[in-house]
N, C-alpha and C positions, 0 to 999 in steps of 0.2 A: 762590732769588729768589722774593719774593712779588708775584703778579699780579693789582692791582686794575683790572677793566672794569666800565665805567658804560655802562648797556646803557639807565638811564632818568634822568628828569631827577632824580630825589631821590638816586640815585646819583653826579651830575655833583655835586650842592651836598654831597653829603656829603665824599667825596674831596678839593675844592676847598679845604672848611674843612680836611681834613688839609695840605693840602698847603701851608696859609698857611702851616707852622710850618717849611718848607724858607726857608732864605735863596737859593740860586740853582739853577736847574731847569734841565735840558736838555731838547731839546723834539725831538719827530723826528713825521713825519707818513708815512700811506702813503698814496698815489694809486689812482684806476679807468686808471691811464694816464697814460706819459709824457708826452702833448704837454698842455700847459698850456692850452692851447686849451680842449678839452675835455674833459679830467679831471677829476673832481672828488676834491675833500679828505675819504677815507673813516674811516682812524684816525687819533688822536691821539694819542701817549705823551709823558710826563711822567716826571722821575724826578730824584733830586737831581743838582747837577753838582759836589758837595763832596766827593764820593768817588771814587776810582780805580772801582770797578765796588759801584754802586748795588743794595740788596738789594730795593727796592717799587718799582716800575714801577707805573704807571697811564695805565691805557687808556679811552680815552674812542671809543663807537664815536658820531660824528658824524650818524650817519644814523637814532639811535635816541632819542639823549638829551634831545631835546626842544629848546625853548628853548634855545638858544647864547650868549644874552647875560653869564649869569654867570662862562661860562665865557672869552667873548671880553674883560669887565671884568676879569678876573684874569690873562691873557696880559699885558695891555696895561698894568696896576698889577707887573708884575717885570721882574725882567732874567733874560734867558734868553739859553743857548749854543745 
């Protein structure tokens, strides 16, 4: 399996343009912590959902990549499992 992280924001846009070319994405996030309260949203991953087990994962670490916008306009432009 190959593992793309976006640790800066020219890395968020770059992956994001890869990742137009998936039709339906699975999406999984990790936490600083269960309780929702205070937890916050640390990583991100991405990966196709057209496959029984996906070979490129892409990791977004949330606390590095700068700017969130493009990345929260392309969550919100699919459909994701």
């Amino acid at each position: 399996m190959k593992i793309h992280f976006a640790e800066s924001h020219e890395a968020q846009l770059k992956f994001l343009e890869e990742l137009a070319e998936v039709k339906k994405l699975a999406l999984d996030t990790e936490t600083t912590g269960l309780d929702a309260r205070i937890a916050s949203c640390r990583l991100l991953q991405l990966c196709s959902a057209e496959v029984a087990e996906p070979d490129e994962v892409y990791i977004f670490d949330l606390w590095h990549i700068g700017d969130k916008a493009p990345l929260r306009a392309f969550l919100e432009s699919r459909d994701t499992l």
